[in-house]
C-alpha positions as CSV (number, residue, x, y, z in Angstrom):
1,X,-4.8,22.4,-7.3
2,X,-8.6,22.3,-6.5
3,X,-11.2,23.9,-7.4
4,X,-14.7,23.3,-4.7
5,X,-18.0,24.1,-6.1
6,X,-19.0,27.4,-4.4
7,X,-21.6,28.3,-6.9
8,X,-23.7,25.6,-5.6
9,X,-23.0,26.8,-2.1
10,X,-20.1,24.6,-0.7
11,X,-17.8,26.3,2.0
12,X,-14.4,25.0,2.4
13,X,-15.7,23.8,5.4
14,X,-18.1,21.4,4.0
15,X,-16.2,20.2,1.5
16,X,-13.4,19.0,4.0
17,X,-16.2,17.4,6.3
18,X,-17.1,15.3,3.3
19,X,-13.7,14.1,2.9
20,X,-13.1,13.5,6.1
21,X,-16.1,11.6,6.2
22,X,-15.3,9.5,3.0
23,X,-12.0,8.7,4.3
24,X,-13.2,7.4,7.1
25,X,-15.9,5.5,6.4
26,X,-12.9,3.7,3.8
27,X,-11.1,3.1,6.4
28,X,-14.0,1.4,8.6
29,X,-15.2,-0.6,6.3
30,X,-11.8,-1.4,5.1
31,X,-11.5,-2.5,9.3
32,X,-14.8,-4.7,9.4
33,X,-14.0,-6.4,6.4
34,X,-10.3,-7.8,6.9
35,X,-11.3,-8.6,10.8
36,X,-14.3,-11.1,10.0
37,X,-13.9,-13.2,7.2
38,X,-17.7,-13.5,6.5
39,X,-18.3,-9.8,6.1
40,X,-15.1,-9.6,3.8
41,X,-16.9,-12.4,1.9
42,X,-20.4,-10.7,1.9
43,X,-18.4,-7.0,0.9
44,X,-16.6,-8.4,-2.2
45,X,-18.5,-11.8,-3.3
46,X,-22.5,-10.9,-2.7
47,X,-22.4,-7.0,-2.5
48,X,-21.1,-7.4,-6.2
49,X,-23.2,-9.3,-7.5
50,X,-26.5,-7.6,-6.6
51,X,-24.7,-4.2,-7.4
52,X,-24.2,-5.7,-10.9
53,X,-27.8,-6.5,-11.8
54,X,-28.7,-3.2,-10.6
55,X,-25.9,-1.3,-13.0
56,X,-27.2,-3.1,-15.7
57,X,-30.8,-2.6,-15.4
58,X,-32.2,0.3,-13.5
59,X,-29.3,1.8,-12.9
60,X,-28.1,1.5,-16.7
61,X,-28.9,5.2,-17.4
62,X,-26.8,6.6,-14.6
63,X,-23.9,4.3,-14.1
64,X,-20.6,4.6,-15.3
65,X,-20.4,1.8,-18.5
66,X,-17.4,2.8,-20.2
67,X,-14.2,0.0,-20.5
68,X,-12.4,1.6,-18.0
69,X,-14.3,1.9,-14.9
70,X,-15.6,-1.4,-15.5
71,X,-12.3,-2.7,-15.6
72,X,-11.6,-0.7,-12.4
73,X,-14.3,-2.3,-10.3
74,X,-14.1,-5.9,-11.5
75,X,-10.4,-6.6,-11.4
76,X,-10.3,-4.5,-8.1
77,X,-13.2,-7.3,-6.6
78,X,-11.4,-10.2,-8.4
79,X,-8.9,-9.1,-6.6
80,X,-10.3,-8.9,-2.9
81,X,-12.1,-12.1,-3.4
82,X,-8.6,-14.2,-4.5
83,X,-6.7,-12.3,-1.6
84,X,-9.6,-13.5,1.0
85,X,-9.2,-16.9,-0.5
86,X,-5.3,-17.2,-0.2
87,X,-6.5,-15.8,3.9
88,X,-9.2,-18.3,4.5
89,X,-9.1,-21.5,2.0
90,X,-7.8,-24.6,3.6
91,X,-8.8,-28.1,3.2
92,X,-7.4,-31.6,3.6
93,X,-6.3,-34.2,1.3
94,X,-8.3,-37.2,0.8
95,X,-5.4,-39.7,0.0
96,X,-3.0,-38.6,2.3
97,X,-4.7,-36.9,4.6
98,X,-2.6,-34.1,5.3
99,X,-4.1,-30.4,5.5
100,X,-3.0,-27.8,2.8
101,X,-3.7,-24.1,2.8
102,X,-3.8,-22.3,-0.5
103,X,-1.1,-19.6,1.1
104,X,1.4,-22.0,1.1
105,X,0.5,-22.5,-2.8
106,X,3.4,-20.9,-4.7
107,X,1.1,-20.5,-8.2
108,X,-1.5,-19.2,-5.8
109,X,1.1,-16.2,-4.5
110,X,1.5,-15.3,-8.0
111,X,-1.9,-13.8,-8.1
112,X,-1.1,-10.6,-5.8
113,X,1.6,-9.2,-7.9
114,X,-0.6,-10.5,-11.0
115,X,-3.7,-8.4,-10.2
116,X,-2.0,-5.1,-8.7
117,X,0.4,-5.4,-12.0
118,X,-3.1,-5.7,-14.8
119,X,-4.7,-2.7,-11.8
120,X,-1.7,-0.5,-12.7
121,X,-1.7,-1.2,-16.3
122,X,-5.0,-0.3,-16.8
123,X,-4.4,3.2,-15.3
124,X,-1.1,3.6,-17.7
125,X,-2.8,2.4,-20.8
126,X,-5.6,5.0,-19.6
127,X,-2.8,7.7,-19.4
128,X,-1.1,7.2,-22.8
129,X,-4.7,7.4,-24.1
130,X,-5.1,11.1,-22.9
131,X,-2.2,12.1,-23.7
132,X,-2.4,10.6,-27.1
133,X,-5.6,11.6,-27.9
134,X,-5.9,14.5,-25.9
135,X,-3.6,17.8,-26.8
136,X,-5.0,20.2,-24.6
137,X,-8.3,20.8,-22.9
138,X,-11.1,18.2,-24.2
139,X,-14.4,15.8,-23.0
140,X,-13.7,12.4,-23.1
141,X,-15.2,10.4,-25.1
142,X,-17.8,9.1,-22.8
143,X,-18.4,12.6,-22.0
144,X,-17.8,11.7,-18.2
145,X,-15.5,14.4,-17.3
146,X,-12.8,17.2,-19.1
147,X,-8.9,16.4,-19.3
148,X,-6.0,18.7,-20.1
149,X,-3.7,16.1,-22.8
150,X,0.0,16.6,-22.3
151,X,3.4,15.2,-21.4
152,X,2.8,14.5,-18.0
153,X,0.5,11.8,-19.3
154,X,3.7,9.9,-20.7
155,X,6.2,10.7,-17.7
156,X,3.1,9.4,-15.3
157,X,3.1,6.4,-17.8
158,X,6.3,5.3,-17.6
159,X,6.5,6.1,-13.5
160,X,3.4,3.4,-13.8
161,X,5.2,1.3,-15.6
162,X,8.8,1.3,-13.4
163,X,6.2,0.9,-9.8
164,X,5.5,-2.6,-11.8
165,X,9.0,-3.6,-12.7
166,X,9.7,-2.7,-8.6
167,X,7.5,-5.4,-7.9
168,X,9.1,-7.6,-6.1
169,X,9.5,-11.0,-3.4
170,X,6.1,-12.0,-4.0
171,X,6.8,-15.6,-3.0
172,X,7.6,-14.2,0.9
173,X,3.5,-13.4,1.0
174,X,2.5,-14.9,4.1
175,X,-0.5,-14.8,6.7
176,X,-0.7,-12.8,9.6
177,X,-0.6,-14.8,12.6
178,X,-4.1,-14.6,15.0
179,X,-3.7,-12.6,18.2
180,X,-6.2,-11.5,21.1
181,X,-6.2,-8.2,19.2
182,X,-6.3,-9.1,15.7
183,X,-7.6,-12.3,14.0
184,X,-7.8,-10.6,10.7
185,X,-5.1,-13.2,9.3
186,X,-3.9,-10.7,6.8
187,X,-2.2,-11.2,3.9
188,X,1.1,-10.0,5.0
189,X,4.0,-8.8,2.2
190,X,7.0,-7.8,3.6
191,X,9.3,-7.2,0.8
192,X,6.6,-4.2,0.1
193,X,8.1,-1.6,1.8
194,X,7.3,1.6,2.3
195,X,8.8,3.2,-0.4
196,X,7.6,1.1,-3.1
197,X,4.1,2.1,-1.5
198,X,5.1,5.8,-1.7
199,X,5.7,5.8,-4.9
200,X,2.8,3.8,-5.9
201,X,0.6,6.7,-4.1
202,X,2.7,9.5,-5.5
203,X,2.1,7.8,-9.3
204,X,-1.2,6.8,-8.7
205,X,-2.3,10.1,-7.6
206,X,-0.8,11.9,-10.4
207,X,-3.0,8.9,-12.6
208,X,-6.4,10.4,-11.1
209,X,-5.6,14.2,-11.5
210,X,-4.5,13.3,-15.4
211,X,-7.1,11.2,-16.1
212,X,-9.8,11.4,-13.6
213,X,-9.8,15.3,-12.7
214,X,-13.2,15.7,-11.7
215,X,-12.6,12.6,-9.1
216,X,-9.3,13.2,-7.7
217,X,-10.0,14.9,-4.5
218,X,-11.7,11.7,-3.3
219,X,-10.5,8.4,-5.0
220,X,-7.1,10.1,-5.5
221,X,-6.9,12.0,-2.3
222,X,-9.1,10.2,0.1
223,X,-8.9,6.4,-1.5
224,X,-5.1,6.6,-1.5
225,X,-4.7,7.7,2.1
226,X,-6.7,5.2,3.5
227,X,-5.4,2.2,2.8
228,X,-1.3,3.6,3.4
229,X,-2.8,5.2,6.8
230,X,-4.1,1.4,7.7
231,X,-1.0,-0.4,6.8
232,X,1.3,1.9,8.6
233,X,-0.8,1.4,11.6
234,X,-2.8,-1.0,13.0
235,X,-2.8,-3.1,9.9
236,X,1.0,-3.2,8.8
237,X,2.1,-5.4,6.1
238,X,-0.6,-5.6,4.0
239,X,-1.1,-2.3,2.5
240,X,-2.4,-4.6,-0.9
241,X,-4.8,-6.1,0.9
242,X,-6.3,-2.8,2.3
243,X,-5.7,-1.3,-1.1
244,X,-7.8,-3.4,-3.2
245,X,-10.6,-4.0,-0.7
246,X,-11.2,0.3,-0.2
247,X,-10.7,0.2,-3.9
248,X,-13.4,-1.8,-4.7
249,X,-15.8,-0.3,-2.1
250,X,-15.3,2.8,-3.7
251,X,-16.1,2.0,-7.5
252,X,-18.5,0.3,-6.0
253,X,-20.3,3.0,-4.7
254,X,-19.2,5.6,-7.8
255,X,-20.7,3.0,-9.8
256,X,-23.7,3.1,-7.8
257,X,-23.9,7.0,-7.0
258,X,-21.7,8.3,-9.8
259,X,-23.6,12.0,-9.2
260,X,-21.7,12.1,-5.8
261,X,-18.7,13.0,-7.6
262,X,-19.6,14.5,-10.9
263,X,-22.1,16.9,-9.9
264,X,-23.7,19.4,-7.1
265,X,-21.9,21.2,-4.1
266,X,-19.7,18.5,-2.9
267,X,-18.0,17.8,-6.0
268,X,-14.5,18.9,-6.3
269,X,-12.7,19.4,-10.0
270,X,-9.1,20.2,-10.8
271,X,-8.0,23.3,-11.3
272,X,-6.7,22.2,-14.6
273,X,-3.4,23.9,-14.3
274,X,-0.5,22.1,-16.5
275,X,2.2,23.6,-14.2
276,X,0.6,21.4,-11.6
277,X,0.2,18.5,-13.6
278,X,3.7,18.7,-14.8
279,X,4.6,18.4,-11.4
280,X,2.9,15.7,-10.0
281,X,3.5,13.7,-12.5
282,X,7.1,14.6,-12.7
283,X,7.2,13.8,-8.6
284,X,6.3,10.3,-9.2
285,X,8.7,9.7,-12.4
286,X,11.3,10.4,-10.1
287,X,10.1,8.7,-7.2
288,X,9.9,5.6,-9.4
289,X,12.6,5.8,-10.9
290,X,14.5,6.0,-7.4
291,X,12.8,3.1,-6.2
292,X,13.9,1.0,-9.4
293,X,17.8,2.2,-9.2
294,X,17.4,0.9,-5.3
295,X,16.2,-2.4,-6.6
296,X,19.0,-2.7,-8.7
297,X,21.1,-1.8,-6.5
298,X,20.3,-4.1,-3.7
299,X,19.9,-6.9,-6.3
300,X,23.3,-6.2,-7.3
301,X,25.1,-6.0,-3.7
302,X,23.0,-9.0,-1.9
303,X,22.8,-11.4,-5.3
304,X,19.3,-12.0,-4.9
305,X,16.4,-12.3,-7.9
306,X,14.1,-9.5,-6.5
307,X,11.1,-12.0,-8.7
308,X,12.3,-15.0,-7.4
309,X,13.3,-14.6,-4.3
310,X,12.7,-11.6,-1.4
311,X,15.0,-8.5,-1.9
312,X,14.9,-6.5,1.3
313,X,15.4,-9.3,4.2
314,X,17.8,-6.9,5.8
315,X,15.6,-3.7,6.1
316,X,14.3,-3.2,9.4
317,X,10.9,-2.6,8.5
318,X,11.0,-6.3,6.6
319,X,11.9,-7.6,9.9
320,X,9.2,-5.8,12.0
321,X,6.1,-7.1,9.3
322,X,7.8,-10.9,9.2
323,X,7.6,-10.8,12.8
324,X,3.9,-11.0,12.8
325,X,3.5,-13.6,10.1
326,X,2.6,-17.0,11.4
């Protein structure tokens, strides 16, 4: 499936210590930032900022300036910086003098599904361009990377586009309530269960090693696994929370050090094998496509509007993440 970079002397060994160490270090800076709310400002507000000048300027030669990684990194952080406000903006009415919070706004919880919906769309509109324009082995046009153009691009296309239909009971976003342990005040979603989150991963992974082959072992390996690891653990119920903040670290540091990938001992390339990409992209389709007959299903039997309303109130994994909401 991969292929590491012996010639410049990696060792399988290496190569695994580099991943290990990218996935954590994702996962610990994914930790700081949700736990103090200035440091999750400072990550996705300031960091950006300053990182942007440099792209632009001395880093202009090197940088990745294409539509779609730009897109990547800058709806990612629009992203992180709207979830931190829905966490963390509160005020008080001047007339009436009664406190609001901007979690309790109901136009305000539209943004989540908003963003992770225009995130997924960008990666499906990337994938119908490869396979359209690509019908075989060829170099992009931005001459970033080869891609091997096929079918898979369209199955892994339309699995992106079911894992947004399956979107669902984004008004039941809520905030995690402060404890002794944690006083990350997440943004907690529990109608997004686990296996909507599977099959985002499964689909999403199949994305990168489409259209991103010479980046899959770390922002389609590493970068997915963080984030699910997190919010099956210590940071449950907000696996789009830990999704977009790791997200945008990481384009923010492939913007930054695109090299680190693309080239020398610790980069990693697909084996570009279309058996393989046949398959993973065929694993998500179906995996999608499970998760959207379940939805229909459970819309059907319980009468709820999965867009209006929550769907999954009676799973017991609902119940477990709406326990810790405030």
């Amino acid at each position: 499936m991969f292929v590491f970079n012996y010639a410049e002397g990696a060792t399988l060994l290496s190569v695994w210590a580099v991943w290990i160490l990218v996935f954590v270090a994702l996962f610990g800076l994914n930790e700081i930032a949700r736990r103090w709310k200035y440091v999750g400002f400072f990550s996705f507000v300031i960091l950006p900022i300053v990182l942007s000048i440099l792209w632009f300027t001395v880093l202009k030669d090197t940088t990745y300036t294409d539509w779609f990684h730009l897109a990547k990194v800058y709806s990612s952080t629009a992203g992180c910086i709207g979830f931190w406000c829905i966490r963390h903006v509160k005020g008080k009415n001047k007339l009436t003098g009664k406190e609001w919070r901007l979690s309790e706004n109901k136009w305000a919880l539209c943004f989540p599904p908003l963003i992770l919906a225009i995130n997924i769309l960008e990666a499906v509109t990337r994938d119908f361009q490869v396979g359209m324009q690509y019908h075989g082995l060829g170099m992009l046009t931005d001459e970033a990377m080869q891609v091997l153009g096929g079918p898979w691009n369209f199955m892994n296309g339309i699995a992106g586009i079911l894992n947004i239909i399956t979107i669902t009971g984004w008004f039941g976003i809520c905030i995690r309530k402060k404890t002794e342990k944690d006083g990350s005040m997440d943004m907690l979603w529990p109608d997004m269960v686990w296996f909507w989150i599977v099959a985002y991963d499964l689909w999403n992974f199949a994305y990168t090693y489409n259209c991103l082959p010479g980046h899959a072992w770390y922002c389609g390996f590493a970068l997915l696994l963080a984030p699910t690891l997190c919010a099956f653990t210590i940071g449950k119920g907000a696996w789009l929370q830990h999704r977009a903040q790791t997200l945008a670290l990481w384009c923010m540091f492939a913007q930054t050090f695109p090299l680190f990938q693309d080239k020398g001992k610790f980069a990693v390339a697909s084996a570009y094998n279309s058996n393989i990409q046949f398959t993973v992209s065929f694993l998500a389709l179906i995996a999608n496509i499970a998760v959207f007959i379940y939805m229909i299903y459970k819309s059907v039997k319980t009468k709820r509007n999965p867009y209006l309303g929550e769907l999954y109130t009676d799973l017991e994994k609902y119940k477990e993440i709406k326990a810790l909401a405030e």
